[in-house]
KOLTOR-879488 format. One record per residue: residue number from 1; residue in one letter; x, y, z of N, C-alpha, C in turn. Coordinates in steps of 0.2 Angstrom, whole numbers, always signed. Layout:
REM KOLTOR-879488
n->NUM; res->a; npx->X; npy->Y; npz->Z; capx->X; capy->Y; capz->Z; cpx->X; cpy->Y; cpz->Z
...
This chain:
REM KOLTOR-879488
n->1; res->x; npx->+61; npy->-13; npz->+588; capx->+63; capy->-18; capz->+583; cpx->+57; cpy->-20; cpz->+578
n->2; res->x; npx->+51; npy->-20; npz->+582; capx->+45; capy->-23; capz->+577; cpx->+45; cpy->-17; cpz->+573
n->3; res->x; npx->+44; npy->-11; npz->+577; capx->+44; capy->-6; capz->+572; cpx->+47; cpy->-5; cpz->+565
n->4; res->x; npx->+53; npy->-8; npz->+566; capx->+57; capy->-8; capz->+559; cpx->+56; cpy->-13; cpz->+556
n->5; res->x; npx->+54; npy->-20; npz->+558; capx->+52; capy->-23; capz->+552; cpx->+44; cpy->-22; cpz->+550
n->6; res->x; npx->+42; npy->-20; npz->+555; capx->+33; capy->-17; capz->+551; cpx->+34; cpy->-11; cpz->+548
n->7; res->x; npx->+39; npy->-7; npz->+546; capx->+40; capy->-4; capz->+543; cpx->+43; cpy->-5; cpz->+534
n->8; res->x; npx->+48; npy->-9; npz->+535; capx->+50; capy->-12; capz->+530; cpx->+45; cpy->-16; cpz->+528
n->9; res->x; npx->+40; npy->-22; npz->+530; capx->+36; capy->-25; capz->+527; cpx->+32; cpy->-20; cpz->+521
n->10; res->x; npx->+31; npy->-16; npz->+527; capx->+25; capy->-11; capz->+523; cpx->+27; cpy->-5; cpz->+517
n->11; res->x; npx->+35; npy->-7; npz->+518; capx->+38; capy->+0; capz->+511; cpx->+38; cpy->-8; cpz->+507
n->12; res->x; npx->+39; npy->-13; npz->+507; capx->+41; capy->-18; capz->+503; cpx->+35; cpy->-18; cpz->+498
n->13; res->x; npx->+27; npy->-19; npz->+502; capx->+23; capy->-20; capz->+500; cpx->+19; cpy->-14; cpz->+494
n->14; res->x; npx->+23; npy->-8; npz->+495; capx->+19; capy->-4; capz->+490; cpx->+25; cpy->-3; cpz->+487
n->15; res->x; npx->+30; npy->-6; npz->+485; capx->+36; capy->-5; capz->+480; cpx->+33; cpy->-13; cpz->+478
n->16; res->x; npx->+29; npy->-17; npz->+479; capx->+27; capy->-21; capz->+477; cpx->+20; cpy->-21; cpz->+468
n->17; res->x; npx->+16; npy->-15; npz->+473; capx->+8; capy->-15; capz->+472; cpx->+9; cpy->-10; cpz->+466
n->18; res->x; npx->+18; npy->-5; npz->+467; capx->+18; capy->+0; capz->+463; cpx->+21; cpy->-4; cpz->+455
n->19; res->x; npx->+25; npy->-10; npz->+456; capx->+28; capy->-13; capz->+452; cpx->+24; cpy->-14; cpz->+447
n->20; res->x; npx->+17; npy->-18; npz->+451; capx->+11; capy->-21; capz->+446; cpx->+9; cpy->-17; cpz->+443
n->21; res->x; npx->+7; npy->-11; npz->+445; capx->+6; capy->-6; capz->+441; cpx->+7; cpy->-5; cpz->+430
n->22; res->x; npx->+13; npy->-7; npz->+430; capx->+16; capy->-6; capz->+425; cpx->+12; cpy->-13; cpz->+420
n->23; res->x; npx->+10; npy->-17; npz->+423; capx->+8; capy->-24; capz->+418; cpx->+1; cpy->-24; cpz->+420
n->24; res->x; npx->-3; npy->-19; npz->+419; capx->-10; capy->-19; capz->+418; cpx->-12; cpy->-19; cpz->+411
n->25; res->x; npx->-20; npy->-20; npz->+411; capx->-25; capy->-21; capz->+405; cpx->-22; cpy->-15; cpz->+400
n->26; res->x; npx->-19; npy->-11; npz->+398; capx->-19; capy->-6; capz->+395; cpx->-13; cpy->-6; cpz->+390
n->27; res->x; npx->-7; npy->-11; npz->+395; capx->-3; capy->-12; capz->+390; cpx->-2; cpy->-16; cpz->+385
n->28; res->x; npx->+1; npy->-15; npz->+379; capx->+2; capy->-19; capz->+373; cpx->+7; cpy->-19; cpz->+371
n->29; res->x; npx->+9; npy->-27; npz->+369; capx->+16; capy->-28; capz->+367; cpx->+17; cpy->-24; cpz->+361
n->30; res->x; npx->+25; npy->-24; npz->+359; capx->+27; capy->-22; capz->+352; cpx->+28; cpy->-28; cpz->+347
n->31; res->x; npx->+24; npy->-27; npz->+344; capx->+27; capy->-35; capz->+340; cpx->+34; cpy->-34; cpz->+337
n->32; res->x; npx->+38; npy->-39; npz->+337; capx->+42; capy->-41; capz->+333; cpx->+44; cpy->-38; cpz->+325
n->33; res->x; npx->+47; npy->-36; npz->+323; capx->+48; capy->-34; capz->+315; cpx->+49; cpy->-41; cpz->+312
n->34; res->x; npx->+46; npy->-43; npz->+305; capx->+46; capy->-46; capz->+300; cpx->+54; cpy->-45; cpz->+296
n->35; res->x; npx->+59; npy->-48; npz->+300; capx->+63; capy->-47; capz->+295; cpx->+66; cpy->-52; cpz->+288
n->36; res->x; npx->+60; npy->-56; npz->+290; capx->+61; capy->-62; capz->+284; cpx->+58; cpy->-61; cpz->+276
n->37; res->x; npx->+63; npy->-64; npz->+271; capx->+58; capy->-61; capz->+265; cpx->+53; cpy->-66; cpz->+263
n->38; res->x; npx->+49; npy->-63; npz->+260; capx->+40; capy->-66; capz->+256; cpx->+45; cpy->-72; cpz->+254
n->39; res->x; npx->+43; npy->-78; npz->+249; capx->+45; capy->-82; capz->+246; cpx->+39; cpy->-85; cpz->+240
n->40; res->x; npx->+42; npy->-81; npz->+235; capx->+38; capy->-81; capz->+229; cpx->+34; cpy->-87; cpz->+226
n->41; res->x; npx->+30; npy->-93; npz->+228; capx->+28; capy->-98; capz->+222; cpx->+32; cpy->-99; cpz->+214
n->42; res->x; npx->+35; npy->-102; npz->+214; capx->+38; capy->-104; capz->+208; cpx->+34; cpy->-108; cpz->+201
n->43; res->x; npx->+34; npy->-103; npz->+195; capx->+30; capy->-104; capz->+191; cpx->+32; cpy->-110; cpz->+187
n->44; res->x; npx->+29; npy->-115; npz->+185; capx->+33; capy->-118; capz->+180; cpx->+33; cpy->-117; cpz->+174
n->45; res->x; npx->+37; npy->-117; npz->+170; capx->+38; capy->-116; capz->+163; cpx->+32; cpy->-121; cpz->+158
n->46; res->x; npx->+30; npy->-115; npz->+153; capx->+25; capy->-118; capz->+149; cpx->+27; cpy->-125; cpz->+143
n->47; res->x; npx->+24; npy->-132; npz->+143; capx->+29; capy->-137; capz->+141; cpx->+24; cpy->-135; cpz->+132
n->48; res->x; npx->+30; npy->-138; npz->+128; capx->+27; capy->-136; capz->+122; cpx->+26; cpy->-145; cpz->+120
n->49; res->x; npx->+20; npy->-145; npz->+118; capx->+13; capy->-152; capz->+118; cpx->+12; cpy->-153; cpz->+111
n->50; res->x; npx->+11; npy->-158; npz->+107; capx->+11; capy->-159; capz->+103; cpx->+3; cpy->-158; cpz->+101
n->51; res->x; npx->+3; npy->-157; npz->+94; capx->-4; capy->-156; capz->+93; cpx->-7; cpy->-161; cpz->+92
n->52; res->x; npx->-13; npy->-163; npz->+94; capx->-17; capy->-169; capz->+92; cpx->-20; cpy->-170; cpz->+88
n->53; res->x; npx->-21; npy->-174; npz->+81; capx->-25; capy->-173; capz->+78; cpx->-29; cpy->-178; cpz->+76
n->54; res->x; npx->-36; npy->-177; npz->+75; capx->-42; capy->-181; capz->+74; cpx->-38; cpy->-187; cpz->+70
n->55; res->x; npx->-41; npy->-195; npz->+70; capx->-39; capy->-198; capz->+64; cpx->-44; cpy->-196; cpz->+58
n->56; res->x; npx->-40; npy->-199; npz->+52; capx->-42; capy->-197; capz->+47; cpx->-50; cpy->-203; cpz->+46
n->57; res->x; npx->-56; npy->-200; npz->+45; capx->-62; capy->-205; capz->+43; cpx->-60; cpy->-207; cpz->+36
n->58; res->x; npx->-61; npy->-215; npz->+34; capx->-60; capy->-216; capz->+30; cpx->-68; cpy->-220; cpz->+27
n->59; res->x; npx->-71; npy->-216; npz->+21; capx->-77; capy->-218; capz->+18; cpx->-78; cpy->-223; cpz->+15
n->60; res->x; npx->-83; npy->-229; npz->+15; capx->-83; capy->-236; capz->+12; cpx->-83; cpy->-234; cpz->+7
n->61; res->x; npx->-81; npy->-237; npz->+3; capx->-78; capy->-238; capz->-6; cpx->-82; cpy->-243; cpz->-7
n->62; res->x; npx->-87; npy->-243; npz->-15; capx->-89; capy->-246; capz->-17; cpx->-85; cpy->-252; cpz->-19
n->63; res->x; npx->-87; npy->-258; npz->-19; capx->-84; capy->-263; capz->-22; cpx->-87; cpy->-265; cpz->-29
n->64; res->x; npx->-80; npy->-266; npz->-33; capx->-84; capy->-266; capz->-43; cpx->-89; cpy->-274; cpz->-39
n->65; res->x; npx->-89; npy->-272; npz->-47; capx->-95; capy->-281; capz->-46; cpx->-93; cpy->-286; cpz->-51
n->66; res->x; npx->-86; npy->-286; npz->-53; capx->-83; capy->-290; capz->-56; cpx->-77; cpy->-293; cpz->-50
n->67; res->x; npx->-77; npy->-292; npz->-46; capx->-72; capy->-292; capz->-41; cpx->-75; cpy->-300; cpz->-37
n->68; res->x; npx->-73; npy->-306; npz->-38; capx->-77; capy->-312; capz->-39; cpx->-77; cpy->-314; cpz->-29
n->69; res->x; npx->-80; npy->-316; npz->-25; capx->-80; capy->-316; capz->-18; cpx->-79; cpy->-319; cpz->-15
n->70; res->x; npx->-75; npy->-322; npz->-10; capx->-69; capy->-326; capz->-7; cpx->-73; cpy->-330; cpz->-3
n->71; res->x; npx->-73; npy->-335; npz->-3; capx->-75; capy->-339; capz->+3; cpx->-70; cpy->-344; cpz->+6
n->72; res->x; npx->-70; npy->-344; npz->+13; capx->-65; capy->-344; capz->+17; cpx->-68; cpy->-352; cpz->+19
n->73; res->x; npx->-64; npy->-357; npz->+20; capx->-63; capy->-365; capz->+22; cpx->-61; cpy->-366; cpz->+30
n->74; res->x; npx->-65; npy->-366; npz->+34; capx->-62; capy->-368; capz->+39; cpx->-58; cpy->-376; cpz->+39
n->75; res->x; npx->-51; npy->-373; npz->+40; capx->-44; capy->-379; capz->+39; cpx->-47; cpy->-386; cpz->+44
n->76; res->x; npx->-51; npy->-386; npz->+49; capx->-51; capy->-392; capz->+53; cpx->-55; cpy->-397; cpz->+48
n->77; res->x; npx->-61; npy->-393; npz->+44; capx->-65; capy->-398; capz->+40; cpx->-60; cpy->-402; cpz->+35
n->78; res->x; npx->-55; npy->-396; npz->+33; capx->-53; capy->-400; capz->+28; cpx->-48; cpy->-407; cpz->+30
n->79; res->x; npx->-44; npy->-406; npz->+36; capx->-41; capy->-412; capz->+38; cpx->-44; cpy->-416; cpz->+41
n->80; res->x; npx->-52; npy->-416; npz->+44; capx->-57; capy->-421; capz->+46; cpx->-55; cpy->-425; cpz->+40
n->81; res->x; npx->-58; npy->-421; npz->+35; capx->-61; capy->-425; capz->+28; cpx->-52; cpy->-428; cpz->+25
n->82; res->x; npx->-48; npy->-427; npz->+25; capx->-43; capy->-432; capz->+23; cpx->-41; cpy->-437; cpz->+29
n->83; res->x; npx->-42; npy->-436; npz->+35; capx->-41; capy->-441; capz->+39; cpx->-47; cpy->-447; cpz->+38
n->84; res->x; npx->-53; npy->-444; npz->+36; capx->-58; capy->-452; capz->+35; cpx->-56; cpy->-454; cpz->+28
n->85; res->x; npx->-53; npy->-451; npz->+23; capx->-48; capy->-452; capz->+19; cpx->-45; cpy->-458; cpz->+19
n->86; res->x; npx->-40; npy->-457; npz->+24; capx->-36; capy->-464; capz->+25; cpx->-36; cpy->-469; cpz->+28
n->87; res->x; npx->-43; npy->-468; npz->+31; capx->-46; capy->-473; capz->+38; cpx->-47; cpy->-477; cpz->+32
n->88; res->x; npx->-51; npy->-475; npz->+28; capx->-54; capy->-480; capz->+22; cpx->-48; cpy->-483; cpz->+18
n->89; res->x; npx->-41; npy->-479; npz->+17; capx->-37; capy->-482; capz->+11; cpx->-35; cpy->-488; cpz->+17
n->90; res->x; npx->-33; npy->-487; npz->+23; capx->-28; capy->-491; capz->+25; cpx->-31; cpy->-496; cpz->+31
n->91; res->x; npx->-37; npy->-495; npz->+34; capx->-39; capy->-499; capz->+38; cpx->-44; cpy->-505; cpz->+34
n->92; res->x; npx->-39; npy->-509; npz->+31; capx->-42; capy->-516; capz->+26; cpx->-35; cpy->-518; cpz->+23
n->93; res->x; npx->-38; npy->-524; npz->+21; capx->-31; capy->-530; capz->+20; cpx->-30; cpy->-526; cpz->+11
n->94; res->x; npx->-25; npy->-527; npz->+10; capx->-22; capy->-524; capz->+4; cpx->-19; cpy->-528; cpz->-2
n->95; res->x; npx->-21; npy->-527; npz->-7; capx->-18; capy->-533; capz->-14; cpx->-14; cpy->-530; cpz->-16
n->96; res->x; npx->-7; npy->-534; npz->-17; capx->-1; capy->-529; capz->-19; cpx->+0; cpy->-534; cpz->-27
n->97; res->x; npx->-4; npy->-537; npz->-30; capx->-4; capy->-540; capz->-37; cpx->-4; cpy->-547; cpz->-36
n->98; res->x; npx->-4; npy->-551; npz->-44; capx->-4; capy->-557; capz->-43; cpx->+3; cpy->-554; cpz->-51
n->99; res->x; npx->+8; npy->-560; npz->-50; capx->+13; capy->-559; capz->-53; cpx->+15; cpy->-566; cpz->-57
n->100; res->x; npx->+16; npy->-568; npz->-64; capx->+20; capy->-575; capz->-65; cpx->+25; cpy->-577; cpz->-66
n->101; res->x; npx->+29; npy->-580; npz->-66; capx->+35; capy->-581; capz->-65; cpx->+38; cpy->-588; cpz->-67
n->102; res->x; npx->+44; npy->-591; npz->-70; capx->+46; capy->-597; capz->-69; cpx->+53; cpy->-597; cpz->-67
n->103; res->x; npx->+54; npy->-592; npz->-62; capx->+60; capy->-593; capz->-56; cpx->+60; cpy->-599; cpz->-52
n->104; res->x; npx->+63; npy->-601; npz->-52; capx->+65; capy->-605; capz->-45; cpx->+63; cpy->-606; cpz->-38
n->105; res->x; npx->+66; npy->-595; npz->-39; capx->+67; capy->-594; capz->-29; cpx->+61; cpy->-585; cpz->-31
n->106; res->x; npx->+62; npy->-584; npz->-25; capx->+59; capy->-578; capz->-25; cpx->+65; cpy->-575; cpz->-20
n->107; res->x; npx->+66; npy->-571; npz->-20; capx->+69; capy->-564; capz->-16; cpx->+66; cpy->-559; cpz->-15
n->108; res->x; npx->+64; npy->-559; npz->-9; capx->+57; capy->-554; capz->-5; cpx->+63; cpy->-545; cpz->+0
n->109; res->x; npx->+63; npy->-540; npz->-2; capx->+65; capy->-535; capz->+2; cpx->+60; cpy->-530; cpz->+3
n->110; res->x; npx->+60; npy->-526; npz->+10; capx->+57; capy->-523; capz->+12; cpx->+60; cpy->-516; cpz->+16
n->111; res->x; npx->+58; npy->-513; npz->+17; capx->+58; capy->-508; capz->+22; cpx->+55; cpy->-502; cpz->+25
n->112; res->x; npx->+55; npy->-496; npz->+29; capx->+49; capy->-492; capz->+30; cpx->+51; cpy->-487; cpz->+26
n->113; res->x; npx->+45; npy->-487; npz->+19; capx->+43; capy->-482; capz->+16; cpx->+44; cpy->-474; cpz->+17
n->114; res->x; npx->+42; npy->-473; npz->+26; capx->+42; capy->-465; capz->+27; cpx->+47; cpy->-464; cpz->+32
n->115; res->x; npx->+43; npy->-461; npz->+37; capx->+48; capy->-458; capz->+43; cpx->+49; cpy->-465; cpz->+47
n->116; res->x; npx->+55; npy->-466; npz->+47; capx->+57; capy->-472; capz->+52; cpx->+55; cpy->-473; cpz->+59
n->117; res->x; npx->+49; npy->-475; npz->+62; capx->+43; capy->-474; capz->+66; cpx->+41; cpy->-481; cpz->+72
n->118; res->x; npx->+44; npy->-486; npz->+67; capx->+46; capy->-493; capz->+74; cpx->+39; cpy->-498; cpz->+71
n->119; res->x; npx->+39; npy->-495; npz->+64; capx->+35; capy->-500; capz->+61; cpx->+36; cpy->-510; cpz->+63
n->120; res->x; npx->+32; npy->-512; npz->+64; capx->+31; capy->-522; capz->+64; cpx->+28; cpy->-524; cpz->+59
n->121; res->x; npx->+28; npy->-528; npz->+58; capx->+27; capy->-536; capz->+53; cpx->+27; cpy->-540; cpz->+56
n->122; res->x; npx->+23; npy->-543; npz->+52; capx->+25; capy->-553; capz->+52; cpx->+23; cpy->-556; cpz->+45
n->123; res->x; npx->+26; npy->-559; npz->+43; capx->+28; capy->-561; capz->+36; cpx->+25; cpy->-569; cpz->+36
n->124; res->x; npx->+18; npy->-570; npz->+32; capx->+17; capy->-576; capz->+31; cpx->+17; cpy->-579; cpz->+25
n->125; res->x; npx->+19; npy->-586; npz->+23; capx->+22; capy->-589; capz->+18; cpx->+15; cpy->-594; cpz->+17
n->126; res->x; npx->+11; npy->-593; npz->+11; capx->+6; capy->-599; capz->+10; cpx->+4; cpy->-600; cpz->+19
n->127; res->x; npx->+0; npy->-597; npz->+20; capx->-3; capy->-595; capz->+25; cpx->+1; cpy->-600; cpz->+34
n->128; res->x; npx->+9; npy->-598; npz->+32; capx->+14; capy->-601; capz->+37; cpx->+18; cpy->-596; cpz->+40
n->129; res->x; npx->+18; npy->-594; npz->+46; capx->+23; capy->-590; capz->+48; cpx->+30; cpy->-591; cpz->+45
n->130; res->x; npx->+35; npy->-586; npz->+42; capx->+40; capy->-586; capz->+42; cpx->+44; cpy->-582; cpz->+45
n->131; res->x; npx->+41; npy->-576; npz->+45; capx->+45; capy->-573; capz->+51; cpx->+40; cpy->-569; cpz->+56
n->132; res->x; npx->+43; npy->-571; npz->+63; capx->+36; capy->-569; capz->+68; cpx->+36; cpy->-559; cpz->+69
n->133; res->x; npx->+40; npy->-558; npz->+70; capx->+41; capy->-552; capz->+70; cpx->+48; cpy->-547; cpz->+65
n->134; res->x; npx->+47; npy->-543; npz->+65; capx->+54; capy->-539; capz->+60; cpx->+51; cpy->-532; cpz->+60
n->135; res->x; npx->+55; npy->-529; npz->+63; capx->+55; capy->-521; capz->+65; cpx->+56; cpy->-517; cpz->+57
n->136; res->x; npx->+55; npy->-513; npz->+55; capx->+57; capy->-511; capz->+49; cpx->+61; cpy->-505; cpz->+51
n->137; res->x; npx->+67; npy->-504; npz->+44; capx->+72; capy->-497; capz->+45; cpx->+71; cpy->-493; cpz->+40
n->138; res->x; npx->+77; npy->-490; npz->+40; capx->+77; capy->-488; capz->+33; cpx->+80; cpy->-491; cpz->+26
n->139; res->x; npx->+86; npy->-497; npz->+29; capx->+88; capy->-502; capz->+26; cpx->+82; cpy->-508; cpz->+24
n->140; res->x; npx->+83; npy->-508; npz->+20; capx->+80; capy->-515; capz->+13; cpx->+82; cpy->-522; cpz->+18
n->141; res->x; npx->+78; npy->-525; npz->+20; capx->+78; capy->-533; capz->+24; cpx->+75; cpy->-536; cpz->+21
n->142; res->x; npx->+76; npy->-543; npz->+22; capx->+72; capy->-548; capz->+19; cpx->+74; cpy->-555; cpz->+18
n->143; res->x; npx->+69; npy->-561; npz->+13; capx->+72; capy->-565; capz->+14; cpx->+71; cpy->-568; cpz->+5
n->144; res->x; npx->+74; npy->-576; npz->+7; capx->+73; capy->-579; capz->+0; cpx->+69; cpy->-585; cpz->+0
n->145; res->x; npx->+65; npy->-587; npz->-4; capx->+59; capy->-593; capz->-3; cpx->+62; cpy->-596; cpz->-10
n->146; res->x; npx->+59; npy->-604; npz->-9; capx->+60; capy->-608; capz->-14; cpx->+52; cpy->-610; cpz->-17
n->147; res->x; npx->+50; npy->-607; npz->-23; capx->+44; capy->-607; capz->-26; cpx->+42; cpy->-612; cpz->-26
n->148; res->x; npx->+35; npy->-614; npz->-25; capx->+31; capy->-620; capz->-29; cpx->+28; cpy->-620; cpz->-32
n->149; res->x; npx->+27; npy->-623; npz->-37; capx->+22; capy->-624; capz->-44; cpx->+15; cpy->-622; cpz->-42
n->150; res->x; npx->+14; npy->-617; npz->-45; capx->+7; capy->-616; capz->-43; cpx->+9; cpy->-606; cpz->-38
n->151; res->x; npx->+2; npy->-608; npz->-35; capx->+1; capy->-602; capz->-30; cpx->+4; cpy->-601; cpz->-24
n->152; res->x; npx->+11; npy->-597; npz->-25; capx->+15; capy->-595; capz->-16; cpx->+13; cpy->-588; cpz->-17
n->153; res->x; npx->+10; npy->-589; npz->-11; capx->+5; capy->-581; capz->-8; cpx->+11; cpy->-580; cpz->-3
n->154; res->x; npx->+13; npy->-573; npz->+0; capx->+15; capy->-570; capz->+5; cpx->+11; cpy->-565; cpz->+7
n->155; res->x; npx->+11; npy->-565; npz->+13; capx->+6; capy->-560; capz->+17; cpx->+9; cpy->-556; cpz->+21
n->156; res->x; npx->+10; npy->-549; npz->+21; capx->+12; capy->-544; capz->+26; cpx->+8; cpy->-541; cpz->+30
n->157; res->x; npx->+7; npy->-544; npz->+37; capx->+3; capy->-542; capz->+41; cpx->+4; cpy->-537; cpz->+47
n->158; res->x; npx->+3; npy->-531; npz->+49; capx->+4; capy->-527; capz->+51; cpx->+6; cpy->-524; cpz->+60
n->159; res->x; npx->+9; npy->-526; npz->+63; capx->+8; capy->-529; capz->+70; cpx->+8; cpy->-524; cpz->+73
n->160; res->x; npx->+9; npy->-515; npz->+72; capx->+8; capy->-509; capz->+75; cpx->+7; cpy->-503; cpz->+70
n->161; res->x; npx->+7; npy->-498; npz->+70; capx->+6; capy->-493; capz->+67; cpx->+11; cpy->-487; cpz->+68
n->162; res->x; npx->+16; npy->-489; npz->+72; capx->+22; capy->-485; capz->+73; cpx->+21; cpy->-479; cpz->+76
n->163; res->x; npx->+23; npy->-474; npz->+77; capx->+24; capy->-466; capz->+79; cpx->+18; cpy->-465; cpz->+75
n->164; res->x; npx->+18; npy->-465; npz->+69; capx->+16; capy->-460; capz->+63; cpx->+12; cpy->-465; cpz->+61
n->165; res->x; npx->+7; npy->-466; npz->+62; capx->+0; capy->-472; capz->+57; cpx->+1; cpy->-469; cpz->+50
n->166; res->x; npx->-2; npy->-475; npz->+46; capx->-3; capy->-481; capz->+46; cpx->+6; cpy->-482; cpz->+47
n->167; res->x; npx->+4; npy->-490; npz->+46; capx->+10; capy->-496; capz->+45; cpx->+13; cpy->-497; cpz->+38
n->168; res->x; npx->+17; npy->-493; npz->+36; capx->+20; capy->-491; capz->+28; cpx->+26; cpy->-493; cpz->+27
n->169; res->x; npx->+27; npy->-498; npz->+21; capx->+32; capy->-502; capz->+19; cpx->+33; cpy->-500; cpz->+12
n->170; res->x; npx->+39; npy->-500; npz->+8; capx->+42; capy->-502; capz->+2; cpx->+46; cpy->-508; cpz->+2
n->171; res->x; npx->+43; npy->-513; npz->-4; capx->+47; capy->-519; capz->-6; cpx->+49; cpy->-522; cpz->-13
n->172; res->x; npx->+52; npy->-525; npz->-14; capx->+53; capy->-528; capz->-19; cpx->+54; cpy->-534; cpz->-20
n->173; res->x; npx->+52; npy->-537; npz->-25; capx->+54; capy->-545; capz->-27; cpx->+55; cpy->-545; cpz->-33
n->174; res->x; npx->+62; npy->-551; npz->-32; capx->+67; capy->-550; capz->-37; cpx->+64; cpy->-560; cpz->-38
n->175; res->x; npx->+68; npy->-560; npz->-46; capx->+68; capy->-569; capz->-48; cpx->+75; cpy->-570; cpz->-48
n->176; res->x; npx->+77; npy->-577; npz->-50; capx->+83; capy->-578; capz->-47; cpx->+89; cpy->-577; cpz->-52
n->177; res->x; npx->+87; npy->-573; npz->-56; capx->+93; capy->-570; capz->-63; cpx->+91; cpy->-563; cpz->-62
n->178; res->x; npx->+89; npy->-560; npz->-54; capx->+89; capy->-555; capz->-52; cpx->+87; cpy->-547; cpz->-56
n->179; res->x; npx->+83; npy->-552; npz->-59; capx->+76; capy->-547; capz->-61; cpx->+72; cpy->-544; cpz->-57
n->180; res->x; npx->+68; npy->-540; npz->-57; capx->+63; capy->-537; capz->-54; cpx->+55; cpy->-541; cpz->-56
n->181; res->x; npx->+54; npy->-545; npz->-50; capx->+45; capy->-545; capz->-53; cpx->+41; cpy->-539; cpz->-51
n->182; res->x; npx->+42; npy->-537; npz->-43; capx->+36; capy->-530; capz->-44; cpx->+40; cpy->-528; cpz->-38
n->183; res->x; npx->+38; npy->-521; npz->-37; capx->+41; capy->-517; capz->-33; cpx->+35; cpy->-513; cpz->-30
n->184; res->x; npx->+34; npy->-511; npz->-23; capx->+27; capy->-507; capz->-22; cpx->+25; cpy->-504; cpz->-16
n->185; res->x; npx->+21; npy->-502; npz->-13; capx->+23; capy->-501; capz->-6; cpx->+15; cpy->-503; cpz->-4
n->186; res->x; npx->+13; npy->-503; npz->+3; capx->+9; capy->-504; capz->+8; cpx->+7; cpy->-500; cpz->+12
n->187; res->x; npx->+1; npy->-497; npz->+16; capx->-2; capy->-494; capz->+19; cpx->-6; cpy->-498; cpz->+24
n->188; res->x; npx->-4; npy->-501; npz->+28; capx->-8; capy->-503; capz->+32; cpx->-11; cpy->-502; cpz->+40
n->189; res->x; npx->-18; npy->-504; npz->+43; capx->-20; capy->-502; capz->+49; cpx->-16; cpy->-508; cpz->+53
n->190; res->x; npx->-16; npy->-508; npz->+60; capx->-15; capy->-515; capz->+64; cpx->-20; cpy->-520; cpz->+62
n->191; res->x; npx->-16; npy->-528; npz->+63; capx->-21; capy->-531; capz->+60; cpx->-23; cpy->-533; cpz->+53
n->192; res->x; npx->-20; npy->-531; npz->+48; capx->-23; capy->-530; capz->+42; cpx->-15; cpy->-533; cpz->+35
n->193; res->x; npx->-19; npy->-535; npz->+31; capx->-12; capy->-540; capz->+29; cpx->-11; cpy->-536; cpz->+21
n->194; res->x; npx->-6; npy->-534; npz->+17; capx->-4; capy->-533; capz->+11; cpx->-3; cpy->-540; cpz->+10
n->195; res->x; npx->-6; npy->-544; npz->+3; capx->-6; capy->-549; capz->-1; cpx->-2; cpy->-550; cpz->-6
n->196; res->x; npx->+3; npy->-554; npz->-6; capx->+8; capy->-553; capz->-13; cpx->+5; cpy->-561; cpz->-16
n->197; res->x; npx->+4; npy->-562; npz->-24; capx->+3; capy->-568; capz->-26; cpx->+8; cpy->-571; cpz->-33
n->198; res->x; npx->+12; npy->-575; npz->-32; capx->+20; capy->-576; capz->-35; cpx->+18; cpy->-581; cpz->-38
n->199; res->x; npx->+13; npy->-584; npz->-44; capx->+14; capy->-591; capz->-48; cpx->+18; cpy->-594; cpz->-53
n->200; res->x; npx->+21; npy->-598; npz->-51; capx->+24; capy->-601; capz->-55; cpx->+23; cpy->-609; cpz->-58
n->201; res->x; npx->+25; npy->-606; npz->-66; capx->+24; capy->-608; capz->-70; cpx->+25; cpy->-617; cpz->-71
């Protein structure tokens, strides 16, 4: 029995040693065939580009000599210079006439001359308050005085400058056959009085 299997080991063993035989150094694979196709890069189409072209140089042109030359005002100077303007018209008491009359009464109206702005007053009679405060509109207000022989002064004194400076009235004074003695307007700072002078005769 050993014999048979030391016999089989040993046919096993060169049907083994014979096998290896075949995958020695000497063999080389087949390679594979390429059946796949190339794949060509795709060219892209030529874009049609507009042509560029240089600008045009444009040569300095003599200028004639009769062509008279501009000089340019910077705008702030000119609005400094009417702003001190009216610092001087309006920042001072104001004379609005001395007027003669042999009326009785006086009829005094007033209102605001410009932009309706929240203009104040105070209205003095021969140097008496008669009205302490009066807002002005755009409506004519006012009042009626009984003159006195001689000098009745009324004084417009200006108690704000409103939105829009100065403090700007239109008034008129009427006699009592409702004439016109004067009619005129004001420009005033805070502070500052328009003079009205109403003699009667």
């Amino acid at each position: 029995m050993r014999k048979i299997l030391f016999l089989i080991v040993v046919f096993g063993m060169s049907l083994s040693g014979y096998a290896q035989n075949e995958f020695s150094s000497k063999f080389k694979a087949i390679p594979p065939k390429n059946t796949s196709p190339k794949i060509k890069k795709a060219i892209p189409p030529k874009a049609d580009l507009p042509k560029i072209t240089a600008p045009k140089v444009i040569k300095k042109q003599d200028v004639p000599l009769d062509v008279p030359k501009i000089n340019f005002v910077n705008p702030d100077k000119i609005t400094k210079k009417a702003e001190n303007l009216e610092v001087v018209n309006y920042k001072r008491n104001q004379n609005l006439g001395n007027f003669k009359t042999g009326s009785l009464t006086a009829k005094v109206r007033y209102r605001d001359a410009a932009y309706v702005d929240g203009d104040k007053i105070r209205v003095y009679l021969n140097d008496k308050v008669i009205k302490y405060e009066v807002v002005l509109d755009g409506d004519f207000k006012g009042f009626e005085i009984k003159l006195e022989k001689g000098i009745n002064k009324i004084d417009f004194e200006a108690l704000n400058e409103g939105f829009a400076p100065p403090n700007t009235a239109e008034f008129e004074v009427y006699d009592d056959k409702g004439s016109i003695i004067s009619s005129s307007q004001w420009n005033l700072g805070i502070d500052f009085k328009a003079t009205l002078i109403l003699m009667k005769e």
